[in-house]
KOLLODREN-632316 format. One record per atom (N, C-alpha, C, O, CB): residue number from 1; atom name; y, x, z. Coordinates in nm, 4 decimals. Glycine has a CB too. Example, Ala and Ser with C-alpha at 12.3 -4.5 7.8 and 13.67 -1.06 7.14 Angstrom:
2
+-----+------+----------+----------+----------+
| pos | site |       py |       px |       pz |
+-----+------+----------+----------+----------+
|   1 |    N |  -0.5690 |   1.3190 |   0.7800 |
|   1 |   CA |  -0.4500 |   1.2300 |   0.7800 |
|   1 |    C |  -0.3300 |   1.3200 |   0.7800 |
|   1 |    O |  -0.3319 |   1.4236 |   0.8465 |
|   1 |   CB |  -0.4473 |   1.1308 |   0.9046 |
|   2 |    N |  -0.2250 |   1.2850 |   0.7080 |
|   2 |   CA |  -0.1060 |   1.3670 |   0.7140 |
|   2 |    C |   0.0030 |   1.2900 |   0.7870 |
|   2 |    O |   0.1138 |   1.3409 |   0.8039 |
|   2 |   CB |  -0.0598 |   1.4084 |   0.5725 |
+-----+------+----------+----------+----------+
//
This chain:
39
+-----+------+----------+----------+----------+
| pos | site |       py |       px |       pz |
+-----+------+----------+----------+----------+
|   1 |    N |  -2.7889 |  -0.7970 |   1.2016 |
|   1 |   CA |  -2.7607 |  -0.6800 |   1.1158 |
|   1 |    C |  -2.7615 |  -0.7202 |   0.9679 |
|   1 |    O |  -2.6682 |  -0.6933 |   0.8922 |
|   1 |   CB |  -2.8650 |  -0.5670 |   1.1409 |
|   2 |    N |  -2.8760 |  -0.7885 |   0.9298 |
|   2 |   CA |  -2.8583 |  -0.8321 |   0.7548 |
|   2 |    C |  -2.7517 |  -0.9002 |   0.7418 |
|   2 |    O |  -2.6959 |  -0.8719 |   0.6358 |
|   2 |   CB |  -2.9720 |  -0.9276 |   0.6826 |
|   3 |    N |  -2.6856 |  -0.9949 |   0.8156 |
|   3 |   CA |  -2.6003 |  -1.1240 |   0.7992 |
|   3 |    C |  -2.4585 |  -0.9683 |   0.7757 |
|   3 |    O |  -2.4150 |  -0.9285 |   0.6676 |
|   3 |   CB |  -2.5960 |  -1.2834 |   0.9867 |
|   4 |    N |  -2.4232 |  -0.9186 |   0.9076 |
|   4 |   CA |  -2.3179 |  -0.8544 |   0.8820 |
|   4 |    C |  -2.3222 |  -0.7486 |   0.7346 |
|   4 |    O |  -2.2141 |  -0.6987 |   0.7031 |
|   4 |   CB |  -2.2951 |  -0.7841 |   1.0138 |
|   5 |    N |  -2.4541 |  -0.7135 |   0.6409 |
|   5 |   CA |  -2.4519 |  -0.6265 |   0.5466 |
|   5 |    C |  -2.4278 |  -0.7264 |   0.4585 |
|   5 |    O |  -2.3305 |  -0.6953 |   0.3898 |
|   5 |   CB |  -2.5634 |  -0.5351 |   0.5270 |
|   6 |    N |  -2.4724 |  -0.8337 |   0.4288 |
|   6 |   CA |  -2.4569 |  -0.9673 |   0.3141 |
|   6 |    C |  -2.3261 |  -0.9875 |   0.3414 |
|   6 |    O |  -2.2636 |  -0.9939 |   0.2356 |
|   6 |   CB |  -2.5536 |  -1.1221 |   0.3341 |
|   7 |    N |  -2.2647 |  -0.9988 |   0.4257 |
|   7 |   CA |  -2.1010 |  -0.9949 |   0.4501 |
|   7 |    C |  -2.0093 |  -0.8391 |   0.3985 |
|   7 |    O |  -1.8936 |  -0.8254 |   0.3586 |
|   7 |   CB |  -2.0810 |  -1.0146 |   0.6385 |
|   8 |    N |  -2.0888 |  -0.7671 |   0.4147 |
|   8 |   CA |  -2.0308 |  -0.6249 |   0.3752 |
|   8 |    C |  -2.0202 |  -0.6616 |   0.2249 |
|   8 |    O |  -1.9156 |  -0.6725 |   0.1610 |
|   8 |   CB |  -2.1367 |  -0.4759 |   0.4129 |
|   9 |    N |  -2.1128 |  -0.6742 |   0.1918 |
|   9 |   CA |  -2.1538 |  -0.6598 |  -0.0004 |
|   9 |    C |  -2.1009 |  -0.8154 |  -0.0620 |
|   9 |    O |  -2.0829 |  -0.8416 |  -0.1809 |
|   9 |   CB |  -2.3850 |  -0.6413 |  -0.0436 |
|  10 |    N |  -2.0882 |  -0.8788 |   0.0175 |
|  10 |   CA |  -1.9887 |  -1.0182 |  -0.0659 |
|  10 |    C |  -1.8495 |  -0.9338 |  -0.0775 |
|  10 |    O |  -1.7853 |  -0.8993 |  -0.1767 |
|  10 |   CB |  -1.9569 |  -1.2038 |   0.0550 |
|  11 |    N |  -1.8284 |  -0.9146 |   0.0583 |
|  11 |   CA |  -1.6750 |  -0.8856 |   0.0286 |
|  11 |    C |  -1.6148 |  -0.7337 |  -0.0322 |
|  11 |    O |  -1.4993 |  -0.6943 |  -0.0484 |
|  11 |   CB |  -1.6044 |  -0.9073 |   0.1704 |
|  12 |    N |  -1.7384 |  -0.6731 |  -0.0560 |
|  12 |   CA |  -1.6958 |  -0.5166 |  -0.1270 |
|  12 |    C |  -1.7242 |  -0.5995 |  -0.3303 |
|  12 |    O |  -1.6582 |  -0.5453 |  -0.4189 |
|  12 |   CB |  -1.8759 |  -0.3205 |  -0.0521 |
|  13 |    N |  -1.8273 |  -0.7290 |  -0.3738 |
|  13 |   CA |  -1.7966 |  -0.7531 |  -0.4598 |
|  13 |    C |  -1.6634 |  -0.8232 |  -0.4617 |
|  13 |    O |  -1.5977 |  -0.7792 |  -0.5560 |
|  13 |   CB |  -1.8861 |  -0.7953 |  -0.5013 |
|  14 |    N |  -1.5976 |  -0.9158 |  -0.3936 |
|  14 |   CA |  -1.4641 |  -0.9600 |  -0.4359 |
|  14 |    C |  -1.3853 |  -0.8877 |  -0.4403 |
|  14 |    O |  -1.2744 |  -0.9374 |  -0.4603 |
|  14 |   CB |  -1.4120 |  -1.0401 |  -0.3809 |
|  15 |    N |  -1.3885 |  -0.7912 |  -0.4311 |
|  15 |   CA |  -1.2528 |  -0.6481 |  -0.4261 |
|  15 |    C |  -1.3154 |  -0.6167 |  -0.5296 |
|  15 |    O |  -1.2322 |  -0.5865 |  -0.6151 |
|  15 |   CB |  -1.2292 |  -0.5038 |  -0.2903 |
|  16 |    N |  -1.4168 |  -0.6076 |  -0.5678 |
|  16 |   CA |  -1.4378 |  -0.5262 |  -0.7146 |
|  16 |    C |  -1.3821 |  -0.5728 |  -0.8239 |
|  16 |    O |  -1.3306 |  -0.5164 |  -0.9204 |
|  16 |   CB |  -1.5715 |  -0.5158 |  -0.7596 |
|  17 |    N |  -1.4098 |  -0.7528 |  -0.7793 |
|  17 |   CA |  -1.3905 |  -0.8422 |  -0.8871 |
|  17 |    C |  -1.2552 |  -0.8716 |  -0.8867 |
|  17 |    O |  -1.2289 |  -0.9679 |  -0.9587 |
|  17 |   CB |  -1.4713 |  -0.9622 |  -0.8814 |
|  18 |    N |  -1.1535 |  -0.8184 |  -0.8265 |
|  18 |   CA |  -0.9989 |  -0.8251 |  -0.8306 |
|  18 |    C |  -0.9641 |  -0.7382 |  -0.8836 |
|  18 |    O |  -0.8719 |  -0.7558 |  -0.9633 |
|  18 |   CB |  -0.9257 |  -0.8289 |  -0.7246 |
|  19 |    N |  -1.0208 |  -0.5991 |  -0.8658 |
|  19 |   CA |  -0.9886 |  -0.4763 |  -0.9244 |
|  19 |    C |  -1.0123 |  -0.4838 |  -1.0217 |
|  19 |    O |  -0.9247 |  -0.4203 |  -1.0805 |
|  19 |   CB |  -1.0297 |  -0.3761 |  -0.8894 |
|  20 |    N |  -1.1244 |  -0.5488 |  -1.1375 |
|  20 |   CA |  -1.1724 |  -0.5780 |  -1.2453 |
|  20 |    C |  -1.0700 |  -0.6506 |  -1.3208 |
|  20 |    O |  -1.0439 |  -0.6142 |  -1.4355 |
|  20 |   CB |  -1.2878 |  -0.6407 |  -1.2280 |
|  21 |    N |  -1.0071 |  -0.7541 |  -1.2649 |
|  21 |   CA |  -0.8734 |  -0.8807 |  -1.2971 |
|  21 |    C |  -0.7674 |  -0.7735 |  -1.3003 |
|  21 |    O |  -0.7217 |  -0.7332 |  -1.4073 |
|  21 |   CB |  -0.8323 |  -1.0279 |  -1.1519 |
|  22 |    N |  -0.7337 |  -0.7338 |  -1.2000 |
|  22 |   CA |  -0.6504 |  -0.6462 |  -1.2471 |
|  22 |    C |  -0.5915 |  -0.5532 |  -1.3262 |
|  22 |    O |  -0.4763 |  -0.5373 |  -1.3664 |
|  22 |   CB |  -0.6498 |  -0.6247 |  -1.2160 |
|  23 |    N |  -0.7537 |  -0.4605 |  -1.3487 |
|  23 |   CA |  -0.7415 |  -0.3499 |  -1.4429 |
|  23 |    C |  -0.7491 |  -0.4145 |  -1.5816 |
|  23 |    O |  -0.6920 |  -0.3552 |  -1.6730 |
|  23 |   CB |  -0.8554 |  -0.2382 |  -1.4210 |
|  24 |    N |  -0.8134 |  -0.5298 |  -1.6080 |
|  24 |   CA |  -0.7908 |  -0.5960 |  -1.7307 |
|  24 |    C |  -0.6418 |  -0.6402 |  -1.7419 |
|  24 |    O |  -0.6067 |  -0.6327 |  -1.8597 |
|  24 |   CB |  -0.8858 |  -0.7148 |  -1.7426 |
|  25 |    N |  -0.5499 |  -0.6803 |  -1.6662 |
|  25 |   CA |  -0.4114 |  -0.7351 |  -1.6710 |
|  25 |    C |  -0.3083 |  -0.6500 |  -1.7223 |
|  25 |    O |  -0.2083 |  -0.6662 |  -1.7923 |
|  25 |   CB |  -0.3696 |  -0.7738 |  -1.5442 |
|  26 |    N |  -0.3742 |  -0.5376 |  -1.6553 |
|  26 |   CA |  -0.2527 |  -0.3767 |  -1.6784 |
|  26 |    C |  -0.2964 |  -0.3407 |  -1.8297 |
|  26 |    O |  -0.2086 |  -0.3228 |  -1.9141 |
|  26 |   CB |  -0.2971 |  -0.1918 |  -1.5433 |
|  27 |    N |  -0.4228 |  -0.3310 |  -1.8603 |
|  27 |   CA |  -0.4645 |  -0.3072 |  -1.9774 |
|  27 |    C |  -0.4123 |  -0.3748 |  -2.1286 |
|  27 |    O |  -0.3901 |  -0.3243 |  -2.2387 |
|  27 |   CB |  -0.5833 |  -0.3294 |  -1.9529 |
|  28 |    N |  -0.4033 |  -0.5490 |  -2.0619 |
|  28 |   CA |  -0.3298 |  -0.6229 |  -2.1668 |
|  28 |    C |  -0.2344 |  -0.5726 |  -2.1729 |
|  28 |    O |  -0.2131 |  -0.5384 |  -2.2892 |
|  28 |   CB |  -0.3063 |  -0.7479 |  -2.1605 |
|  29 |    N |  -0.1096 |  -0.5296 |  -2.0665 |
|  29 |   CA |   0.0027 |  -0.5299 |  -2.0799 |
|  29 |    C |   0.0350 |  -0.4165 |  -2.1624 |
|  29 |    O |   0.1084 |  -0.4284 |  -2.2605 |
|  29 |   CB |   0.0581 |  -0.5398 |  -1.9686 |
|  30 |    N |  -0.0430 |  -0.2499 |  -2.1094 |
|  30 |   CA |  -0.0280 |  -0.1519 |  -2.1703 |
|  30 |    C |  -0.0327 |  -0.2088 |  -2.3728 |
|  30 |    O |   0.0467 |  -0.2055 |  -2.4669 |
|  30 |   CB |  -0.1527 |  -0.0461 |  -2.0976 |
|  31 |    N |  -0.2041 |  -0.2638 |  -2.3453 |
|  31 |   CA |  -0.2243 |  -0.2756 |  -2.5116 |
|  31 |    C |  -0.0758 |  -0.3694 |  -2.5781 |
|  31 |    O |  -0.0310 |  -0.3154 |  -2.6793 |
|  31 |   CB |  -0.4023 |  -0.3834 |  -2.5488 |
|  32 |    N |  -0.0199 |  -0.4626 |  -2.5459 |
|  32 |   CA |   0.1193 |  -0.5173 |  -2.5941 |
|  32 |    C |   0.2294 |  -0.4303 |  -2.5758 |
|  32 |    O |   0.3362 |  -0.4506 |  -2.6335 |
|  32 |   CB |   0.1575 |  -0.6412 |  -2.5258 |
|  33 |    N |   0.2109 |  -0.3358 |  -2.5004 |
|  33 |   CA |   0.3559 |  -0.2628 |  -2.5074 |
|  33 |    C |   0.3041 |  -0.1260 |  -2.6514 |
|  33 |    O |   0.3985 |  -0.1050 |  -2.7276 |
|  33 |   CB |   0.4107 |  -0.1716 |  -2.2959 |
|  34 |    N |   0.2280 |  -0.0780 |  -2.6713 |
|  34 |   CA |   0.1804 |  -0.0210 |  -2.7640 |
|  34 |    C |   0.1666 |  -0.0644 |  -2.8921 |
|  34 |    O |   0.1850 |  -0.0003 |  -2.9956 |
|  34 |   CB |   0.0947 |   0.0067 |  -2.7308 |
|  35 |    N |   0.1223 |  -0.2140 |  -2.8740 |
|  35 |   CA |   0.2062 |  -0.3091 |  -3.0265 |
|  35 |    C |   0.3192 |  -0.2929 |  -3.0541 |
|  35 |    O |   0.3700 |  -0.2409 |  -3.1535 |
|  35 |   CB |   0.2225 |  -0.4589 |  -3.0275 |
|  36 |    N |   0.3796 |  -0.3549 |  -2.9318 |
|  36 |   CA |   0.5525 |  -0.3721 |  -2.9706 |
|  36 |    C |   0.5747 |  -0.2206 |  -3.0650 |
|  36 |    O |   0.6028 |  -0.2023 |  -3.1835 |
|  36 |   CB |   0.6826 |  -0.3738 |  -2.7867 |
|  37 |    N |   0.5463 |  -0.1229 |  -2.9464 |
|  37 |   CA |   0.6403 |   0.0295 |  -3.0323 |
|  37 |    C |   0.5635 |   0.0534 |  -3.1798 |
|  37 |    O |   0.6102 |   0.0846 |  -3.2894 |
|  37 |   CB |   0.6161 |   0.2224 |  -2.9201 |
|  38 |    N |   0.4560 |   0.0316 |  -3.1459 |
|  38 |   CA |   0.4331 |   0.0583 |  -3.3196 |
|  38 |    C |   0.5040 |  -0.0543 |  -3.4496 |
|  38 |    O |   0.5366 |  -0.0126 |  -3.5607 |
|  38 |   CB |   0.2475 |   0.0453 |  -3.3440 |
|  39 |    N |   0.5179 |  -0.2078 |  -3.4034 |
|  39 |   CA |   0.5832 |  -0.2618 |  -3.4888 |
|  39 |    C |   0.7474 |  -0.2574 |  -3.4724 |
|  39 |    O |   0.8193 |  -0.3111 |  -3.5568 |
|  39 |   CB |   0.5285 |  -0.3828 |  -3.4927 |
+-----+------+----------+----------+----------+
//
């Protein structure tokens, strides 16, 4: 039972930590497209 919850919670952090990569990626992109139109 612990082994399968330490397996639960590794792999619910690597999805976090993609979602994290991600939402930072979209964020760059938004923040550069919001440059561009203002310059």
């Amino acid at each position: 039972y612990i082994m399968d919850a330490i397996r639960v919670y590794a792999s619910i952090g690597e999805i976090i930590n993609t979602l994290k990569e991600v939402l930072e990626l979209i964020l760059k992109t938004q923040f550069f497209k919001l440059v561009k139109l203002n310059v």
